[in-house]
PQR file of N, CA, C, O and H, with PARSE charges and radii, in Angstrom:
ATOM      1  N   UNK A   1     117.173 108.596 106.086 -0.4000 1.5000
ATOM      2  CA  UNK A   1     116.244 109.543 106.676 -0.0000 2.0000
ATOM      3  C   UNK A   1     116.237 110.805 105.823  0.5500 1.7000
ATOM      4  O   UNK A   1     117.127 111.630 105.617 -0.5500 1.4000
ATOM      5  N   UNK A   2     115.137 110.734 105.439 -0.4000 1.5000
ATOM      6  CA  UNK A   2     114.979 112.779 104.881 -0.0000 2.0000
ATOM      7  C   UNK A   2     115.659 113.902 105.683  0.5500 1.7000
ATOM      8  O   UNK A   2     116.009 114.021 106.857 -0.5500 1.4000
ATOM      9  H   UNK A   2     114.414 110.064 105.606  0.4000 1.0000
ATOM     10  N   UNK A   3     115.703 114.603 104.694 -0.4000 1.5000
ATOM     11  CA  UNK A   3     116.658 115.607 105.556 -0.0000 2.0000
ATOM     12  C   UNK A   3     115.727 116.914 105.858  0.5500 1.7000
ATOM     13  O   UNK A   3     115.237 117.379 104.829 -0.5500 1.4000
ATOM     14  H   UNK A   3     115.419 114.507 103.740  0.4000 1.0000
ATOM     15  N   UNK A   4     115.403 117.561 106.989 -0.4000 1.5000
ATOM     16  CA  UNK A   4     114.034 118.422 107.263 -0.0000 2.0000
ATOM     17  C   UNK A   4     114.327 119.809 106.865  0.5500 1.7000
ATOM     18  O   UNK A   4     113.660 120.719 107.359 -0.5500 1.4000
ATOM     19  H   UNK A   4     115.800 117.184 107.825  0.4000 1.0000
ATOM     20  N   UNK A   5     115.263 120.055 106.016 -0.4000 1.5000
ATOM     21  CA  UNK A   5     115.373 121.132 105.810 -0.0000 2.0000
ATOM     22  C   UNK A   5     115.135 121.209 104.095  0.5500 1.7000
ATOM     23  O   UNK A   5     115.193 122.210 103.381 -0.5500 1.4000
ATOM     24  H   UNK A   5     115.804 119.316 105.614  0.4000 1.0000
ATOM     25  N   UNK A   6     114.873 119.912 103.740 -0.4000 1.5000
ATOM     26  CA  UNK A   6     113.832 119.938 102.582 -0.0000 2.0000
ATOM     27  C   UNK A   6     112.379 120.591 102.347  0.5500 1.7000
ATOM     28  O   UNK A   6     111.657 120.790 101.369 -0.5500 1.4000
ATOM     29  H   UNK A   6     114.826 119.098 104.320  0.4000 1.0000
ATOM     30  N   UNK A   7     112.303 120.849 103.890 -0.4000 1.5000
ATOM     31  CA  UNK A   7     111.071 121.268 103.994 -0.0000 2.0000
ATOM     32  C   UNK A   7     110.951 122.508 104.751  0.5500 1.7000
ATOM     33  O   UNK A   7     111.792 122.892 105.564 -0.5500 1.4000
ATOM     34  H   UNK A   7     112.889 120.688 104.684  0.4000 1.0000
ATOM     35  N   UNK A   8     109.630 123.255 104.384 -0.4000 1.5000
ATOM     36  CA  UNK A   8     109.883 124.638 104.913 -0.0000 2.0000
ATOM     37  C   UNK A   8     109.168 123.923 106.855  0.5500 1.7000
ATOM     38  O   UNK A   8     108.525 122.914 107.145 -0.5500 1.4000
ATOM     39  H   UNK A   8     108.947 122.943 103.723  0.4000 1.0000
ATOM     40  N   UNK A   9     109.591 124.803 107.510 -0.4000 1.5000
ATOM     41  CA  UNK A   9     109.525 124.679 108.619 -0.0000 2.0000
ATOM     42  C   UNK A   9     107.889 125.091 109.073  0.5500 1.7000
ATOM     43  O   UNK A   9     107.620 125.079 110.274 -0.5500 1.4000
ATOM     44  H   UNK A   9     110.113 125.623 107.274  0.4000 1.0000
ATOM     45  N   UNK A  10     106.842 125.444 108.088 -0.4000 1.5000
ATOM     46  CA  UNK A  10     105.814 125.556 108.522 -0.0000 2.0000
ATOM     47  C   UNK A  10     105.338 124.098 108.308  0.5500 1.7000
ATOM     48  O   UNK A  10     104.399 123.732 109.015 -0.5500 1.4000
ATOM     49  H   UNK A  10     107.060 125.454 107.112  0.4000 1.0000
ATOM     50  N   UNK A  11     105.864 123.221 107.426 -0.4000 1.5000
ATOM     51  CA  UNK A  11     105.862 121.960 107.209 -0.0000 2.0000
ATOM     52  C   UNK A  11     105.427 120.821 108.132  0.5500 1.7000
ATOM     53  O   UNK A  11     106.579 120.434 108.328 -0.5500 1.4000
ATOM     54  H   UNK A  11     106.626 123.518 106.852  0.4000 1.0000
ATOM     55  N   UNK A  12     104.923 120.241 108.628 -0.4000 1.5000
ATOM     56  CA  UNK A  12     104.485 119.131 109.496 -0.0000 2.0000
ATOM     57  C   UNK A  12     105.960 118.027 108.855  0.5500 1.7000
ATOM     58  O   UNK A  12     106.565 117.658 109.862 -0.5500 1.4000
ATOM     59  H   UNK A  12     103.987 120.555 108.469  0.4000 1.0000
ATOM     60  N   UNK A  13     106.469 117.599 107.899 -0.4000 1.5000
ATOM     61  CA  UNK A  13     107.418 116.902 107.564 -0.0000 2.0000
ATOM     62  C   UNK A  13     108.774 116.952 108.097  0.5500 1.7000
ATOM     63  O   UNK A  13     109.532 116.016 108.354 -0.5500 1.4000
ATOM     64  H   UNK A  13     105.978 117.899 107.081  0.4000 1.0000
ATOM     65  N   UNK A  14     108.984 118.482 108.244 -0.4000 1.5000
ATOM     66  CA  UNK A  14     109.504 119.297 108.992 -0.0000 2.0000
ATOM     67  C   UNK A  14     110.036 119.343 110.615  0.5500 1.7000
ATOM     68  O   UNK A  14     111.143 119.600 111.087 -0.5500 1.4000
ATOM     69  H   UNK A  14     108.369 119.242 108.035  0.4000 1.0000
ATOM     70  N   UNK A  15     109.224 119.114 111.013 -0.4000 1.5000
ATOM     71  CA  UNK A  15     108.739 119.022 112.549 -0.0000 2.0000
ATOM     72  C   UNK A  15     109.086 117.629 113.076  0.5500 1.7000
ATOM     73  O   UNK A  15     109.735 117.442 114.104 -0.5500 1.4000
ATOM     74  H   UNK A  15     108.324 118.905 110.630  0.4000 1.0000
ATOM     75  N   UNK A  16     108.305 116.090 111.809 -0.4000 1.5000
ATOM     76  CA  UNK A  16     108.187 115.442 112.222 -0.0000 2.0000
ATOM     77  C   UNK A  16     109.582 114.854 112.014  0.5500 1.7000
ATOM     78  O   UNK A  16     109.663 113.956 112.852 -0.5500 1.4000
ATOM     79  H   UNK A  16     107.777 116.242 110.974  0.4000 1.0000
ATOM     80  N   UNK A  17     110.700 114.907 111.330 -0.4000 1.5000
ATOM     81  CA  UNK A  17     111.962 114.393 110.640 -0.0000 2.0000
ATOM     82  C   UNK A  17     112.940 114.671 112.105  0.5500 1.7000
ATOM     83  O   UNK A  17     113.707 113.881 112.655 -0.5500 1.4000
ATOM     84  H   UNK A  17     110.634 115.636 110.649  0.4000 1.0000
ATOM     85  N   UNK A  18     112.566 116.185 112.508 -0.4000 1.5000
ATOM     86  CA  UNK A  18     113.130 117.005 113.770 -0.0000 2.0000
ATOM     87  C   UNK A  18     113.363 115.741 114.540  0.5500 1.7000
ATOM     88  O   UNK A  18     114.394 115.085 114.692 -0.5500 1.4000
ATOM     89  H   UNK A  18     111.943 116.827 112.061  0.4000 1.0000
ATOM     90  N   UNK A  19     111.342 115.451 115.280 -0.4000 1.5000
ATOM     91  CA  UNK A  19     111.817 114.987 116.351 -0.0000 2.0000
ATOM     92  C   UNK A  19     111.868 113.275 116.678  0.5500 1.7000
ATOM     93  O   UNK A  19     112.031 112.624 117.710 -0.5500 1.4000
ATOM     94  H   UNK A  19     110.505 115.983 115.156  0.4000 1.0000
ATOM     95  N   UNK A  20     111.564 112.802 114.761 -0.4000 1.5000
ATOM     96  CA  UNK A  20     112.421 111.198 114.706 -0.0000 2.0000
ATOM     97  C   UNK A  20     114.264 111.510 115.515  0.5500 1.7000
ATOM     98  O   UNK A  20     114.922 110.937 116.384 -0.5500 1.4000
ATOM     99  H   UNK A  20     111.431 113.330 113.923  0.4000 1.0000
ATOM    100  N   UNK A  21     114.421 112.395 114.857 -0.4000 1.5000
ATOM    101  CA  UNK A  21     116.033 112.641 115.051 -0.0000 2.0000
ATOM    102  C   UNK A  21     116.298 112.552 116.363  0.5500 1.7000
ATOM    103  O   UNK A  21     117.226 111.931 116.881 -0.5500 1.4000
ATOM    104  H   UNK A  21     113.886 112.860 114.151  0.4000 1.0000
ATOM    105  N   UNK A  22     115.264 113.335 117.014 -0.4000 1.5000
ATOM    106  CA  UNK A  22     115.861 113.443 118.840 -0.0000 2.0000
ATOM    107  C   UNK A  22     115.482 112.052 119.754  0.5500 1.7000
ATOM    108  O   UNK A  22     116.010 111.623 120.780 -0.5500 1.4000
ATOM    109  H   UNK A  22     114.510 113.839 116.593  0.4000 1.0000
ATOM    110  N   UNK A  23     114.422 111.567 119.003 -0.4000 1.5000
ATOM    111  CA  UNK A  23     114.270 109.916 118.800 -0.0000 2.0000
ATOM    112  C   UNK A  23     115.219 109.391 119.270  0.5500 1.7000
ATOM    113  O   UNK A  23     115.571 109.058 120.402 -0.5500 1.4000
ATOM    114  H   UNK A  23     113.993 111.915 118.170  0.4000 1.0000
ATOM    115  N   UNK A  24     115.784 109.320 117.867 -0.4000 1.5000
ATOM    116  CA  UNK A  24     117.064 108.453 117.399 -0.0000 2.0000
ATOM    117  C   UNK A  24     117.883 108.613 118.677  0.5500 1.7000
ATOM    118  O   UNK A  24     118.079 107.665 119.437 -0.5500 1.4000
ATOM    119  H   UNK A  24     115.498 109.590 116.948  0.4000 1.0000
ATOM    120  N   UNK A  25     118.370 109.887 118.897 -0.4000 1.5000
ATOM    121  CA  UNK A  25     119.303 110.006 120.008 -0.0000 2.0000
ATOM    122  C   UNK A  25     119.090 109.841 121.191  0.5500 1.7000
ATOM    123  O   UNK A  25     120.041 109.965 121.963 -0.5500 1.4000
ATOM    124  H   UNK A  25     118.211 110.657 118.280  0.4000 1.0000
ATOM    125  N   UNK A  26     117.609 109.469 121.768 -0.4000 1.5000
ATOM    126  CA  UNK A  26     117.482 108.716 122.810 -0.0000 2.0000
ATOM    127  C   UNK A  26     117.528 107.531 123.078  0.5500 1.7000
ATOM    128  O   UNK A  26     117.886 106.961 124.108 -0.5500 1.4000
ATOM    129  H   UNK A  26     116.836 109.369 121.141  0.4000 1.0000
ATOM    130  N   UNK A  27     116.941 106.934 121.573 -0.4000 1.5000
ATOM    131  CA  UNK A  27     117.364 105.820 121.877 -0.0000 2.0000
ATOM    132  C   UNK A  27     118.455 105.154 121.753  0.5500 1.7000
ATOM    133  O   UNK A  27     118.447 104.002 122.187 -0.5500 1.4000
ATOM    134  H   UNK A  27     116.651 107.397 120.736  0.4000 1.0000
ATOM    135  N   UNK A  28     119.512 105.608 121.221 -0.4000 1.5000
ATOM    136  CA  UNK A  28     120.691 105.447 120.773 -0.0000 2.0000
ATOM    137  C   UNK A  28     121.374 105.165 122.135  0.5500 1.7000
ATOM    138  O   UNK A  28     121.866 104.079 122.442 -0.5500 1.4000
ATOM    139  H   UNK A  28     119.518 106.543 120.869  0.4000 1.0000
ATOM    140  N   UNK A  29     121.335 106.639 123.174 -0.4000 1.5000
ATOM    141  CA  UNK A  29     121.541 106.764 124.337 -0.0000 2.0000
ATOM    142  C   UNK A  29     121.121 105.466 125.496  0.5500 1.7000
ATOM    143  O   UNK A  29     121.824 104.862 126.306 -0.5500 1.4000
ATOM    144  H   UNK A  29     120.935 107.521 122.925  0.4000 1.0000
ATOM    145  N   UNK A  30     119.814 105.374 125.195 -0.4000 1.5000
ATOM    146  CA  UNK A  30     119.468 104.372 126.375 -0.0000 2.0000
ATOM    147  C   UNK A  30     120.063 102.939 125.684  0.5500 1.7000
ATOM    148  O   UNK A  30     120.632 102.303 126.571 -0.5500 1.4000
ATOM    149  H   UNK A  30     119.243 105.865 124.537  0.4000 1.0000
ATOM    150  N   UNK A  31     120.091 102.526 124.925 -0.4000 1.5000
ATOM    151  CA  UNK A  31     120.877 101.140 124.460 -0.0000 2.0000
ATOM    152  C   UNK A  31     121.665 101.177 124.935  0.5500 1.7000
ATOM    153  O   UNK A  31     121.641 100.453 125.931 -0.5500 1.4000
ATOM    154  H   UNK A  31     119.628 103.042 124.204  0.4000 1.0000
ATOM    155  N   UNK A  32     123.113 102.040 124.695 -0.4000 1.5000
ATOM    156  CA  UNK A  32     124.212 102.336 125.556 -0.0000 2.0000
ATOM    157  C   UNK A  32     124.288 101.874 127.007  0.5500 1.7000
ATOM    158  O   UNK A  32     125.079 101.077 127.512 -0.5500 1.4000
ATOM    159  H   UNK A  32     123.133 102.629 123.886  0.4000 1.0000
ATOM    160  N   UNK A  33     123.130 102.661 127.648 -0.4000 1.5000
ATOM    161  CA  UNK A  33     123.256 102.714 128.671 -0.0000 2.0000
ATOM    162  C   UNK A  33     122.527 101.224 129.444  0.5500 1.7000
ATOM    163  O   UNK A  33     122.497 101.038 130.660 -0.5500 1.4000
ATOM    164  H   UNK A  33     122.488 103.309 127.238  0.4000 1.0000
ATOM    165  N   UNK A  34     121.904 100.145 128.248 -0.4000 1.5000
ATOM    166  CA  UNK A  34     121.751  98.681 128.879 -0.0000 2.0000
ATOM    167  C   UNK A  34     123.440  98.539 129.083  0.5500 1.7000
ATOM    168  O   UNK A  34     123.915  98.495 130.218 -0.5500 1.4000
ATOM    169  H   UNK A  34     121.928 100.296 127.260  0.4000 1.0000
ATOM    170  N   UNK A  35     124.258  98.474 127.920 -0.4000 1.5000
ATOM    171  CA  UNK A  35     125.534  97.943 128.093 -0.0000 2.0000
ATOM    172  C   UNK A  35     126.229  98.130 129.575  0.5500 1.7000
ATOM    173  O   UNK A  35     126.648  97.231 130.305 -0.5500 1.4000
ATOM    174  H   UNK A  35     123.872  98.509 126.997  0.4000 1.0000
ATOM    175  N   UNK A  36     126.234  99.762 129.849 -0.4000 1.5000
ATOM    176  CA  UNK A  36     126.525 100.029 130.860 -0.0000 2.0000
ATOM    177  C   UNK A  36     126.164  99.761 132.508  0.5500 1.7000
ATOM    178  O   UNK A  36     126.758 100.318 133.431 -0.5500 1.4000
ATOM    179  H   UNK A  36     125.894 100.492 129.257  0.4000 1.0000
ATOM    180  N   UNK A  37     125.210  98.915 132.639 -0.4000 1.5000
ATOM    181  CA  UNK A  37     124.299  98.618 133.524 -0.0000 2.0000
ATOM    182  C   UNK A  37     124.277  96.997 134.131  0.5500 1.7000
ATOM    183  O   UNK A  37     123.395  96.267 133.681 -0.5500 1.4000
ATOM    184  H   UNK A  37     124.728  98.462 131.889  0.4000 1.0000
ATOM    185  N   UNK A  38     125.151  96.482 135.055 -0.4000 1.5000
ATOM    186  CA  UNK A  38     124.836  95.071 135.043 -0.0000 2.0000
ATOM    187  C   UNK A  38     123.490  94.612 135.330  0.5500 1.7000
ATOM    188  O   UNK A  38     122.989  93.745 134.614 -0.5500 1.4000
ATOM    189  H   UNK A  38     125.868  97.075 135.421  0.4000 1.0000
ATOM    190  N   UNK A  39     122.802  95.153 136.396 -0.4000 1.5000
ATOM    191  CA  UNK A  39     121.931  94.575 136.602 -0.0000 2.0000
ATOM    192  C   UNK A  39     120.485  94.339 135.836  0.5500 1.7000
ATOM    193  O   UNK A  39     119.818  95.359 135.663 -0.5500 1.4000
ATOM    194  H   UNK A  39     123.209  95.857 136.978  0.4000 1.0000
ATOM    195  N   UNK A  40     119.937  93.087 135.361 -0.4000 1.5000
ATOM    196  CA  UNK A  40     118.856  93.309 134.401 -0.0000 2.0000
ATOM    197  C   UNK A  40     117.771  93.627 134.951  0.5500 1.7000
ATOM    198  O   UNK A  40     117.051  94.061 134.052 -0.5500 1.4000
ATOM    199  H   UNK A  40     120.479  92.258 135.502  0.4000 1.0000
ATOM    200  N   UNK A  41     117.145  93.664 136.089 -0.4000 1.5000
ATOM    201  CA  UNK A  41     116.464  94.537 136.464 -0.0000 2.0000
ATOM    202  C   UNK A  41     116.074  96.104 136.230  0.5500 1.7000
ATOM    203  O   UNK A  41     114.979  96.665 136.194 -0.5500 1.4000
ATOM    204  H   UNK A  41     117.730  93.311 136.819  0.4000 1.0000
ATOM    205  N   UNK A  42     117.700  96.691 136.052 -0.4000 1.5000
ATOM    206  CA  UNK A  42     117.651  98.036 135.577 -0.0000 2.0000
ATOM    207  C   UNK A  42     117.689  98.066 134.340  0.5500 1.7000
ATOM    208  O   UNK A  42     117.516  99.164 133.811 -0.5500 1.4000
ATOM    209  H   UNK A  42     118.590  96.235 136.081  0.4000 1.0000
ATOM    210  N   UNK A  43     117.877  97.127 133.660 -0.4000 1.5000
ATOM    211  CA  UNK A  43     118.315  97.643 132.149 -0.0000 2.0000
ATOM    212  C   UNK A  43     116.983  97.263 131.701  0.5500 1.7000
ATOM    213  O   UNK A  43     116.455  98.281 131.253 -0.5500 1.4000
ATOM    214  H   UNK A  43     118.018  96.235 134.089  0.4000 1.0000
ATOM    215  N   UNK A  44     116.293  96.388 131.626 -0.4000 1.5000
ATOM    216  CA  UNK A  44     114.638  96.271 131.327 -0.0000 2.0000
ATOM    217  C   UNK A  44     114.262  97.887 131.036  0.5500 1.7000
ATOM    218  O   UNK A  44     114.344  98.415 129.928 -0.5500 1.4000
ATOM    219  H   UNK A  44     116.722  95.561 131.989  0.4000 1.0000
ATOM    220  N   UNK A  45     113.868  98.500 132.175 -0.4000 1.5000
ATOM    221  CA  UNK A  45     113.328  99.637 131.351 -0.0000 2.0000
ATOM    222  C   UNK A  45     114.421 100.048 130.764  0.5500 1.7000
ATOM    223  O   UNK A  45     113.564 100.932 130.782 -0.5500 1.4000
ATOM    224  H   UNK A  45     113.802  98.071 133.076  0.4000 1.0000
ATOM    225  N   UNK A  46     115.541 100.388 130.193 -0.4000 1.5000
ATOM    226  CA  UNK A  46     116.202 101.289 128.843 -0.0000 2.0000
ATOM    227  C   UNK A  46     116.133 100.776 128.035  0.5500 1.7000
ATOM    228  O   UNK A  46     116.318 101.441 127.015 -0.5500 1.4000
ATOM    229  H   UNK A  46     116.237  99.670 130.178  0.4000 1.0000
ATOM    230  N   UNK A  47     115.745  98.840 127.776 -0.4000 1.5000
ATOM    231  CA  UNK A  47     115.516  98.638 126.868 -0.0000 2.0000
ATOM    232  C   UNK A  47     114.043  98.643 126.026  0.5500 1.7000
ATOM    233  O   UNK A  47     113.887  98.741 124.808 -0.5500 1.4000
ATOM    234  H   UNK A  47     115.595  98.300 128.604  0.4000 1.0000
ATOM    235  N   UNK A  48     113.016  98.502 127.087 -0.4000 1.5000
ATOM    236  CA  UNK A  48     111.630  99.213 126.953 -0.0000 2.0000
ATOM    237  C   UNK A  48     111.260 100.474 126.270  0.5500 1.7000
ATOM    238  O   UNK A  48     110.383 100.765 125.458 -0.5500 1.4000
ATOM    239  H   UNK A  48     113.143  98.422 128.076  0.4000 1.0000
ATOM    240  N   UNK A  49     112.513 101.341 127.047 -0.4000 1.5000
ATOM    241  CA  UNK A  49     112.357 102.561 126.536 -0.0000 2.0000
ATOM    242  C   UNK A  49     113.078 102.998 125.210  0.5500 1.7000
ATOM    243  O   UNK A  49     112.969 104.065 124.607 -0.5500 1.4000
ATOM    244  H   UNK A  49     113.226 101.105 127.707  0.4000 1.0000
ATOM    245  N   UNK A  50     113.744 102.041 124.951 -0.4000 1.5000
ATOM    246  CA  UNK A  50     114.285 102.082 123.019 -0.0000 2.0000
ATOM    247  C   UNK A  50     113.226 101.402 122.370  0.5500 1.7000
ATOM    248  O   UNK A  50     113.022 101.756 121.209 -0.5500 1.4000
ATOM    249  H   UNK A  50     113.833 101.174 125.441  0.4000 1.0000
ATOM    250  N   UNK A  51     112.494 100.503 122.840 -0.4000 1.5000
ATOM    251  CA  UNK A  51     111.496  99.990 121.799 -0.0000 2.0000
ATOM    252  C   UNK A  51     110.194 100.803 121.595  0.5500 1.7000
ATOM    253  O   UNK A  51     109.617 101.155 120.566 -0.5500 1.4000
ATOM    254  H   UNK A  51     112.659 100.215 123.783  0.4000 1.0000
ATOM    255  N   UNK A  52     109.859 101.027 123.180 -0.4000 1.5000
ATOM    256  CA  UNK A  52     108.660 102.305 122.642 -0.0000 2.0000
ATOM    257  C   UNK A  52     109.152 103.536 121.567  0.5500 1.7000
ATOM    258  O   UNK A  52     108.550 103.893 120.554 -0.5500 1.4000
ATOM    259  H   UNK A  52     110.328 100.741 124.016  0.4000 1.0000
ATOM    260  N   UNK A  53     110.147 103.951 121.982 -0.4000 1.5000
ATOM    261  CA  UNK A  53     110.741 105.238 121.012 -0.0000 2.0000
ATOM    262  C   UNK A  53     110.482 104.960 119.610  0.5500 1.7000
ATOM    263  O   UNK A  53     109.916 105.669 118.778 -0.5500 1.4000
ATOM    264  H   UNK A  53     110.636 103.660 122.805  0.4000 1.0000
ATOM    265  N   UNK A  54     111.163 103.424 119.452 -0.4000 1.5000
ATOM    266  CA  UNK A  54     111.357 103.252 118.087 -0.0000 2.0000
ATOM    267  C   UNK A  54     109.681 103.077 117.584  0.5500 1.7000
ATOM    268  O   UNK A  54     109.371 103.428 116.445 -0.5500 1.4000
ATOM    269  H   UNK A  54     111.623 102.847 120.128  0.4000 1.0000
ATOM    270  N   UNK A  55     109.116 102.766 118.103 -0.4000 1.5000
ATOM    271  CA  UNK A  55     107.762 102.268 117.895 -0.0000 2.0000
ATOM    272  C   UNK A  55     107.211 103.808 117.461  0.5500 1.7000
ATOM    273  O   UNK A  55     106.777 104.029 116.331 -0.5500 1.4000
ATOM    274  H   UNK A  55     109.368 102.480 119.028  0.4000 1.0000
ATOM    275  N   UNK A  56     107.264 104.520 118.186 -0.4000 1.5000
ATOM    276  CA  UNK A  56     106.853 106.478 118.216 -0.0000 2.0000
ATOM    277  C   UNK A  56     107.444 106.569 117.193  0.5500 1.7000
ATOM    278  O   UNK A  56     106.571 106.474 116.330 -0.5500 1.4000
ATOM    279  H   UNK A  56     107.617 104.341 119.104  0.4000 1.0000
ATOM    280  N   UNK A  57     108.767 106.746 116.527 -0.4000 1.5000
ATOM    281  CA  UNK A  57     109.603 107.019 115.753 -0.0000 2.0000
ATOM    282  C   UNK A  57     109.367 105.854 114.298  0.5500 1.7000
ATOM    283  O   UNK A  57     109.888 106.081 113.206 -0.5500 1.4000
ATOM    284  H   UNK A  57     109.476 106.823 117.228  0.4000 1.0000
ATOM    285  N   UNK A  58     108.750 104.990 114.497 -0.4000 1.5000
ATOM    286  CA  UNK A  58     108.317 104.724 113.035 -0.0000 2.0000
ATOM    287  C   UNK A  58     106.536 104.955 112.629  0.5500 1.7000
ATOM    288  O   UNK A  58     106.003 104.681 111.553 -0.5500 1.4000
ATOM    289  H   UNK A  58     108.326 104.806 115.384  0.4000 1.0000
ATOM    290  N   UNK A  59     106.037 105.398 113.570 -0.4000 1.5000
ATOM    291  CA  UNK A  59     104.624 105.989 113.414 -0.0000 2.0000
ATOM    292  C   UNK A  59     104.767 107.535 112.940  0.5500 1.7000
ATOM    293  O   UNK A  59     103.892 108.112 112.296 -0.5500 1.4000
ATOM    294  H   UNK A  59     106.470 105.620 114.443  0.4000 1.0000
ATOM    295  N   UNK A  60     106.105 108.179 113.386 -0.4000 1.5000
ATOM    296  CA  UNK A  60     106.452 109.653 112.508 -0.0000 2.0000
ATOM    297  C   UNK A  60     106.725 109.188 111.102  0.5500 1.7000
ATOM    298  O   UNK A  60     106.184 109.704 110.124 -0.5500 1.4000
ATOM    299  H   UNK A  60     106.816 107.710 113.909  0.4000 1.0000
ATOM    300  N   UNK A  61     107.599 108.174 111.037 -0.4000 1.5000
ATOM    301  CA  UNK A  61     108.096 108.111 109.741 -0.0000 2.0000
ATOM    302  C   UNK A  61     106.634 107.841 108.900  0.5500 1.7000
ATOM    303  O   UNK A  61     106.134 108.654 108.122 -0.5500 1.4000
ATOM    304  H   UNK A  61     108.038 107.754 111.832  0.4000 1.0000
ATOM    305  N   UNK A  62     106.192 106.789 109.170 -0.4000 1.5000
ATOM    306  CA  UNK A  62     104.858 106.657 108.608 -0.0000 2.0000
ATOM    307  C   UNK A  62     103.328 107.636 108.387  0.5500 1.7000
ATOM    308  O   UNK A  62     102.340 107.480 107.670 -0.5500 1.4000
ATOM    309  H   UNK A  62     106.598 106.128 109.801  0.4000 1.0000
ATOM    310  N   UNK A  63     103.637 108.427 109.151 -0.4000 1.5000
ATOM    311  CA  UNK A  63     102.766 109.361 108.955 -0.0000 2.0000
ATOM    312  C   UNK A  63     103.852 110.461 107.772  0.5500 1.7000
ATOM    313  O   UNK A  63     103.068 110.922 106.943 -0.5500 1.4000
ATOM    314  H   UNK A  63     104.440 108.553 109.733  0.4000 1.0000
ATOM    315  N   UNK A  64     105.062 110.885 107.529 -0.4000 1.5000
ATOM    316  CA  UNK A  64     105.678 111.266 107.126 -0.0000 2.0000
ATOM    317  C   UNK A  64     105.139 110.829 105.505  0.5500 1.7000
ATOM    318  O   UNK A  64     104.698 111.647 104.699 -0.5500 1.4000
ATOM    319  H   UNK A  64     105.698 110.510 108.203  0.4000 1.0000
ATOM    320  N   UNK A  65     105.266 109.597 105.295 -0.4000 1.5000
ATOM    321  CA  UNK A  65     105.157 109.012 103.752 -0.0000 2.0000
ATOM    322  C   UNK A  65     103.802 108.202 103.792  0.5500 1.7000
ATOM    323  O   UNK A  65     103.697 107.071 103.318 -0.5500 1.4000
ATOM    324  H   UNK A  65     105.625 108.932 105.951  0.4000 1.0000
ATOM    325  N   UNK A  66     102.696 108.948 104.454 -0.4000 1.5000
ATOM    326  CA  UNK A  66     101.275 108.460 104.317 -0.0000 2.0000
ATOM    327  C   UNK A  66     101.386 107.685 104.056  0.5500 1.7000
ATOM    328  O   UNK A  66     101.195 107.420 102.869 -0.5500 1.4000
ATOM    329  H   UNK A  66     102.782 109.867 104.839  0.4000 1.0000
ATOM    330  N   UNK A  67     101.834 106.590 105.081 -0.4000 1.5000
ATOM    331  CA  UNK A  67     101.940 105.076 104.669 -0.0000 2.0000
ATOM    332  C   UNK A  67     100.758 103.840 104.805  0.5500 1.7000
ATOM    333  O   UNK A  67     100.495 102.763 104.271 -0.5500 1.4000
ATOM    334  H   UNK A  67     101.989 106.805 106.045  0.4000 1.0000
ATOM    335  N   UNK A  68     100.156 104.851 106.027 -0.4000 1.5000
ATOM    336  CA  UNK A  68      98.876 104.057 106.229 -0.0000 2.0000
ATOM    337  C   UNK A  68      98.029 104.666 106.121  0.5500 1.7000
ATOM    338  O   UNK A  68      98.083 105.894 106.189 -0.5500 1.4000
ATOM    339  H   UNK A  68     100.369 105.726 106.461  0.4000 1.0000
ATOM    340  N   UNK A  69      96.784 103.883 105.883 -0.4000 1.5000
ATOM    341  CA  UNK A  69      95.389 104.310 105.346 -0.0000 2.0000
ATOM    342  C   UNK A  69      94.773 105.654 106.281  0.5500 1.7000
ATOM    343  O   UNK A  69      94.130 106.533 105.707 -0.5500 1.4000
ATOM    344  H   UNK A  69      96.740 102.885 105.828  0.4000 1.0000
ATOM    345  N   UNK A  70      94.969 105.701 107.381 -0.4000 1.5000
ATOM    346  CA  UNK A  70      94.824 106.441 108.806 -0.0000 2.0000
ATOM    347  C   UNK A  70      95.394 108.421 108.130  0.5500 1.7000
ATOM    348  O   UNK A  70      94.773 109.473 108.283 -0.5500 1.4000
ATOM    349  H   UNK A  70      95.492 104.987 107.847  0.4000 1.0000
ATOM    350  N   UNK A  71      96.597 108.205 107.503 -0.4000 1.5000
ATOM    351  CA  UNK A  71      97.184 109.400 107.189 -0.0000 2.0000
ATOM    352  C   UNK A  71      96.842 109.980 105.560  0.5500 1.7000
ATOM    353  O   UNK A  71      97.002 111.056 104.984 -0.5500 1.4000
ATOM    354  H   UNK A  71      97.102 107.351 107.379  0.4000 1.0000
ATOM    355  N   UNK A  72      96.171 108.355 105.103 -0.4000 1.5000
ATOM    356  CA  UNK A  72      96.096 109.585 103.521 -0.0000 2.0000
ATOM    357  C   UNK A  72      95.033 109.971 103.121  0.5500 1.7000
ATOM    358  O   UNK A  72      94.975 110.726 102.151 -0.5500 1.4000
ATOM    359  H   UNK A  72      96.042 107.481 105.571  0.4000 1.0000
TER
END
């Protein structure tokens, strides 16, 4: 991951590196918290909710390195 302090903070790269990061730590968090959880009923959504994240969190990255036609 880039590091956002490569970038000046008026930066959109900046911003967007930020809040992959707080991303990361949600979803990091809710995985955890399938482990912690017997019932699969409940754990369905935390694991829902790590895949949407990650899904959000590679549409930053990608807009990050104009990866798709959409951003350049």
């Amino acid at each position: 991951m880039a590091d956002r302090m490569q970038y000046a903070e008026s930066d959109a790269r900046h911003r967007s590196i930020k809040v992959r990061q707080m991303l990361g730590d949600v979803i990091q968090h809710v995985r955890e918290d399938v482990a912690k959880v017997d019932d699969p009923n409940a754990q369905a959504p935390f694991e829902t909710t790590a895949e949407v994240l990650g899904g959000l969190a590679r549409a930053y990255e990608h807009a990050e390195q104009k990866a798709e036609p959409a951003w350049r």
